[in-house]
MARTI-15597 format. One line per 10 residues: number of its first residue (from 1); for each residue x, y, z of C-alpha. Coordinates in Angstrom, 1 decimal, decimal comma, padded with zeros to 4 digits. Layout:
BEGIN
NUM> X:Y:Z  ...
//
This chain:
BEGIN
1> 270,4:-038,1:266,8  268,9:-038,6:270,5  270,8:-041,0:273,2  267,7:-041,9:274,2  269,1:-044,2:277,3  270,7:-041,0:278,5  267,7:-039,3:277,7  266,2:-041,7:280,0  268,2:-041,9:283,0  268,0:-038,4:282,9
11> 264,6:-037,4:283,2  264,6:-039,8:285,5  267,2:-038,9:287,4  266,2:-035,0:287,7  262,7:-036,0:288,0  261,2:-034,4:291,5  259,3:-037,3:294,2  255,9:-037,4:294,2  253,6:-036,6:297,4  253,9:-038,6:300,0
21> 251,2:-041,4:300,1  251,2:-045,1:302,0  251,0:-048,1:300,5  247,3:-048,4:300,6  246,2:-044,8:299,6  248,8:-045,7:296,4  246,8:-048,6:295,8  243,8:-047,2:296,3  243,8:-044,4:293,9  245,4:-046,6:291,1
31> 242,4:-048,8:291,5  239,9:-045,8:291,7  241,9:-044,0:288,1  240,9:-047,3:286,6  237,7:-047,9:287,4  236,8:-044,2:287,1  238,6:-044,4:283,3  236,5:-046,6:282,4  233,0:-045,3:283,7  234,4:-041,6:282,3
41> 234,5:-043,3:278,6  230,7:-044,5:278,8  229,9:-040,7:280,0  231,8:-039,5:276,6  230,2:-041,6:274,2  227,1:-040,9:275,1  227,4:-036,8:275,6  229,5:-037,0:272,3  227,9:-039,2:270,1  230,8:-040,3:268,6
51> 230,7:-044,6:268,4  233,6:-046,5:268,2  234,4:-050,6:267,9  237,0:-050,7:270,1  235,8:-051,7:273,3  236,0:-050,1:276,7  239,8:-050,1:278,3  241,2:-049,5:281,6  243,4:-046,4:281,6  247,3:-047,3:282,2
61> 248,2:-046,1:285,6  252,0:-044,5:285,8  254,6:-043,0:288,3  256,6:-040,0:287,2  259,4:-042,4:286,0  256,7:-044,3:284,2  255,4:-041,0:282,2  259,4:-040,1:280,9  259,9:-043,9:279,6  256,3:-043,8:277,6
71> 257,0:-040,4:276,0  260,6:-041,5:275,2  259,4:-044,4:273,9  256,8:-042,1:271,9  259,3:-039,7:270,5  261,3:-043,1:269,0  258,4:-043,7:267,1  257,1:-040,0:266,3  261,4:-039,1:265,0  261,4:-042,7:263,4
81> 261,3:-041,0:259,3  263,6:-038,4:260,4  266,5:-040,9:261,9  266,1:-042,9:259,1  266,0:-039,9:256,4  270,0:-038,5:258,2  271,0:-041,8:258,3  271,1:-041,9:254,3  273,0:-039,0:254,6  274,9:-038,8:251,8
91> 277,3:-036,7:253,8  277,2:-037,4:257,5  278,5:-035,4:259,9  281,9:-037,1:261,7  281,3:-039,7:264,2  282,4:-037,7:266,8  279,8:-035,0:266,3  277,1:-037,5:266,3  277,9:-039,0:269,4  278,3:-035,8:271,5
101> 275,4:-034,1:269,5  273,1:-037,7:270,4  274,3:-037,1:273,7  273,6:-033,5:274,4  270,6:-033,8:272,8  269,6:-037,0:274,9  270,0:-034,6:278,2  268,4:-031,6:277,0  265,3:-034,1:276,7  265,4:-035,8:279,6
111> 265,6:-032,3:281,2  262,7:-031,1:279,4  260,6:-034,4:280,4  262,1:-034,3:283,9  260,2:-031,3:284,0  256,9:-031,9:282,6  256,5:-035,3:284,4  255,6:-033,7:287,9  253,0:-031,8:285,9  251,2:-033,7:283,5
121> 247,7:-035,3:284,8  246,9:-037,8:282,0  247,4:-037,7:278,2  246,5:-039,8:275,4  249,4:-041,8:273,6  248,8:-041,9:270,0  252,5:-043,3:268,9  253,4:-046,7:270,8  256,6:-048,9:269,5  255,2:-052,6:268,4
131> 254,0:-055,2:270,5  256,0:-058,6:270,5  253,9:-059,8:267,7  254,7:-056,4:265,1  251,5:-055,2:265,9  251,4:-051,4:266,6  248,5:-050,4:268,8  246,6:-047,8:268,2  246,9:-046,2:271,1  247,2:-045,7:275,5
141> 245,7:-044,2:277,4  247,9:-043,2:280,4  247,0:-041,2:283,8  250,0:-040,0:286,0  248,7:-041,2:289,6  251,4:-039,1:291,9  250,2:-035,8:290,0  246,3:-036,3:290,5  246,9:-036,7:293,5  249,1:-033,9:293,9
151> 247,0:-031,6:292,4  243,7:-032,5:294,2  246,0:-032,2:297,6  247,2:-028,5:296,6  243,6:-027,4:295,5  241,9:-029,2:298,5  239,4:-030,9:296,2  237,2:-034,2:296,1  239,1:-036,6:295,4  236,6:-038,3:293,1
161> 235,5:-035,8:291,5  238,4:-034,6:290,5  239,7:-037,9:289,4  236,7:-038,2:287,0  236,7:-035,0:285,9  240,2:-035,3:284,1  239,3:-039,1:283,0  236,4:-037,4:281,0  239,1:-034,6:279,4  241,5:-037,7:278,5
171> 239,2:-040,2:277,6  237,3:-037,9:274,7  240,4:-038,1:273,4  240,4:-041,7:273,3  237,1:-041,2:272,0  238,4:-039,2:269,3  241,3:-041,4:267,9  239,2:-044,5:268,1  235,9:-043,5:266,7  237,3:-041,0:263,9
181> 239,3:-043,9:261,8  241,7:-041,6:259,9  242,4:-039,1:262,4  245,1:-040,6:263,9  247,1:-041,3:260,5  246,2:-037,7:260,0  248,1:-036,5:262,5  250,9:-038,9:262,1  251,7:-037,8:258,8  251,6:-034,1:259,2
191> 254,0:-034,7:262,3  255,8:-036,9:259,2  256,0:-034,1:257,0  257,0:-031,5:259,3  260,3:-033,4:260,5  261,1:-034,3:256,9  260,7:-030,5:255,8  263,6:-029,3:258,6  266,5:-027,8:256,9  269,3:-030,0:258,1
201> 272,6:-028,5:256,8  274,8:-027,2:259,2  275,0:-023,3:258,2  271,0:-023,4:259,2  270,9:-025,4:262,0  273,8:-023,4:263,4  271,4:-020,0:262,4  268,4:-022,0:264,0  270,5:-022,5:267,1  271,5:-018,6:267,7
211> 268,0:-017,8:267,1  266,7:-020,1:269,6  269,8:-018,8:272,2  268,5:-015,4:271,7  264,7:-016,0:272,3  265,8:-018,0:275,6  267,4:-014,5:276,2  264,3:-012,5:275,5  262,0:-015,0:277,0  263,8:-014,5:280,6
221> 263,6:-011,1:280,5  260,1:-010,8:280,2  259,5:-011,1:276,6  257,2:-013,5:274,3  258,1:-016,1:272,0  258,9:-020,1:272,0  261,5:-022,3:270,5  259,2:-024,3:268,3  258,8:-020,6:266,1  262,2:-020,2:266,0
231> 263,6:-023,3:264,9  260,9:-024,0:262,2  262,1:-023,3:258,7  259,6:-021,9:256,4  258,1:-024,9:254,7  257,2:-026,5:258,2  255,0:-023,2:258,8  252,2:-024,0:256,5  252,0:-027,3:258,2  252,7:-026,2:261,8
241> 249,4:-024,1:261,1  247,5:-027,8:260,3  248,8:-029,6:262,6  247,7:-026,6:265,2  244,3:-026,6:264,0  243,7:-030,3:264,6  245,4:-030,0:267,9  243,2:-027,4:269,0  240,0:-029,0:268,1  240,8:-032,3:269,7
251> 242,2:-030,2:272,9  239,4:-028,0:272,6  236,4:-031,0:272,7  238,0:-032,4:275,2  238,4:-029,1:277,9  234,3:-028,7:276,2  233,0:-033,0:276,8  234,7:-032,1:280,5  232,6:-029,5:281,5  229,9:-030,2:279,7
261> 229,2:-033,8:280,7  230,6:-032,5:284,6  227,7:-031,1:286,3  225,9:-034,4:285,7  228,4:-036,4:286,9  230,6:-034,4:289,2  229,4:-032,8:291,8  231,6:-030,4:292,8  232,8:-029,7:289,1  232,3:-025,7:289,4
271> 235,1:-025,5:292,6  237,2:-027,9:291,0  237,4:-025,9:287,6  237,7:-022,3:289,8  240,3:-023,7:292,0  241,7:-025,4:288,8  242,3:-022,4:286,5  243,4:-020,4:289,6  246,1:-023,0:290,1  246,9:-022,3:286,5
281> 247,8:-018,7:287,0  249,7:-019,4:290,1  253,0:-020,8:288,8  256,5:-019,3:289,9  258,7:-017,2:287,2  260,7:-020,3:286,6  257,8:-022,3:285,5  256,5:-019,2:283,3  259,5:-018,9:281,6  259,5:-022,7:280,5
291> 256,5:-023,0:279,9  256,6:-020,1:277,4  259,8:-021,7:275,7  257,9:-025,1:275,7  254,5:-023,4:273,9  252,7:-024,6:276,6  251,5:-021,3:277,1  250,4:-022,0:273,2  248,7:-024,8:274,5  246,7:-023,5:277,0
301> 245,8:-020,7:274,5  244,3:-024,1:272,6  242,0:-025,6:275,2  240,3:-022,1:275,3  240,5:-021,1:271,8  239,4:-025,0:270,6  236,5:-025,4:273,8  235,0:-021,5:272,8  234,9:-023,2:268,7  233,1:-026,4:269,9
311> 230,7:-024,3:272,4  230,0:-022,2:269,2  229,5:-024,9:266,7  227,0:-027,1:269,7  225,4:-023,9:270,5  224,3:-023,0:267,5  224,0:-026,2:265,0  223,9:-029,1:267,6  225,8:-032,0:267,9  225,5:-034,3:265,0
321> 226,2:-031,0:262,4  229,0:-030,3:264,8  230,4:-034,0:264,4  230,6:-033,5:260,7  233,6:-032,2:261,9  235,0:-035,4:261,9  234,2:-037,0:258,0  237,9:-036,2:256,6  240,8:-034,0:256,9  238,7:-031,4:254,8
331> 235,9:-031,0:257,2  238,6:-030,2:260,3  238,8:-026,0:260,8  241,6:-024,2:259,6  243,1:-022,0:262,4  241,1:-018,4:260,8  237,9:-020,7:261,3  238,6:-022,0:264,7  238,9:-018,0:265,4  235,7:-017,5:263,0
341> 233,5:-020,1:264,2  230,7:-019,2:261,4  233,1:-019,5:258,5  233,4:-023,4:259,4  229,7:-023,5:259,6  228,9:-021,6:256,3  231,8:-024,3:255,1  230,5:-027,4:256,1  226,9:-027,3:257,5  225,6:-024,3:255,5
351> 223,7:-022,8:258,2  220,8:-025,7:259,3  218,3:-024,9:261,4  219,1:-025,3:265,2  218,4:-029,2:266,6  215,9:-029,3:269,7
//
């Protein structure tokens, strides 16, 4: 389905440098991302009160390169039922196809990760291939060095500050996926589901195809839209809108933990998240465009949409009612009550009185 070599050795390859740093300063912020991961996860536990087993763990520290081999290595895993599921195929498509459609698709990823890898500051890994023993771990979390530093450069920020301030976004979510038990097979099989409810006959993946050529089209001139609308078939919408939901909330504590556990912690917190959300708005039409077809527009829309839920749901019921978020998949908003805060409340809570 994917060369994923190629895909590889692509991203790789069209990858852009990182700033240029010496030996030491290299070494210096690597040590400083780890040290500050670790302090930033302390800082979350507390603010969140969510308690987890798992024991306190250095972030992993990566280079651009680094960042496009994890995710590949991710998306194996994630596309894992899917690959299995056309390769019982009953009617396969010629050998020839295969290979030039693995192929092309194996660039058109590696151009995609190519481009996010000089932009991504950390994320949280939930899908990891085995360890040598069979074990799969539960999960990384991994911090893109060359792009903090990047980033504080361009904004003219501390430099600690700033590094702690995204280890306390990334690290909730390490929080989340370690102290919420089921969460993460949660998510895992409604990302399952959704490959396996694809259409994959070849009238409606040729249909899916024009569709996504013509909102390319529309997308450059101006217009809205993204290619994960267009190429879902209807049975995938229903659980798109789950798996949205979740996303958001977890995206949504984390942007809240950030700035609300910040002006303790960070000094200079209110310039870095100015300076931060001006940077935002200051990308170039090229980077507009793909982030539109991406939906990473969609997922900036999240942080804000999920962090304005979470501020809601503190503000008014207090933290332990709010973490009753986290009991089962039933207790997690639905995408009208992340929009409705009060509706979730009325759902789950039932309106307590506010916690001193």
């Amino acid at each position: 389905m994917i060369d994923w070599d190629l895909a590889v050795s692509t991203g790789t390859r069209l990858v852009r440098p990182g700033p240029q740093v010496s030996r030491e300063e290299a070494r210096q912020a690597v040590t400083e991302l780890r040290t500050l991961s670790r302090e930033a996860e302390g800082h979350v536990r507390e603010f969140t009160k969510i308690h987890t087993e798992a024991p306190p763990q250095p972030a992993t520290i990566v280079d651009r390169p680094g960042w496009i081999r994890a995710n590949v290595e991710g998306f194996r895993v994630v596309l894992e039922p899917l690959t299995e599921r056309m390769g019982n195929n009953d009617n396969p498509p010629p050998a020839i196809v295969t290979a030039v459609g693995s192929r092309i698709t194996g660039v058109e990823v590696g151009a995609v990760l190519a481009f996010l890898a000089s932009r991504v500051l950390g994320q949280y890994e939930l899908f990891l291939p085995p360890d040598p023993t069979g074990q799969e771990p539960t999960g990384r979390l991994t911090l893109v060095a060359p792009n903090i530093v990047n980033a504080e450069r361009e904004m003219n920020v501390h430099p600690r500050d700033f590094r702690l301030w995204v280890c306390l976004h990334e690290e909730t979510h390490r929080v989340q996926f370690t102290g919420v038990p089921w969460l993460r097979e949660y998510v895992r099989s409604q990302m399952t589901e959704f490959l396996l409810a694809s259409d994959l006959d070849l009238p409606t993946i040729l249909e899916r195809l024009r569709s996504a050529a013509d909102t390319v089209a529309d997308v450059v001139r101006g217009g809205e839209g993204n290619l994960i609308d267009v190429i879902q078939s209807p049975a995938q919408k229903e659980i798109l809108d789950r798996l949205t939901a979740v996303m958001t909330l977890v995206e949504g504590h984390g942007d809240y933990v950030m700035d609300a556990v910040g002006p303790s912690v960070v000094p200079s917190v209110a310039d870095i998240r100015a300076k931060f959300a001006a940077r935002r708005e200051s990308t170039s039409k090229f980077d507009r465009t793909v982030r539109k077809l991406l939906g990473i527009e969609l997922k900036m829309k999240q942080y804000a949409e999920g962090s304005a839920f979470v501020r809601h749901v503190v503000g008014k019921v207090g933290m332990d009612n709010f973490n009753k978020v986290w009991t089962s998949p039933e207790t997690l908003p639905t995408i009208a009550e992340i929009a409705d805060p009060d509706t979730w409340i009325n759902r789950v809570v039932g309106q307590p009185a506010l916690e001193s």
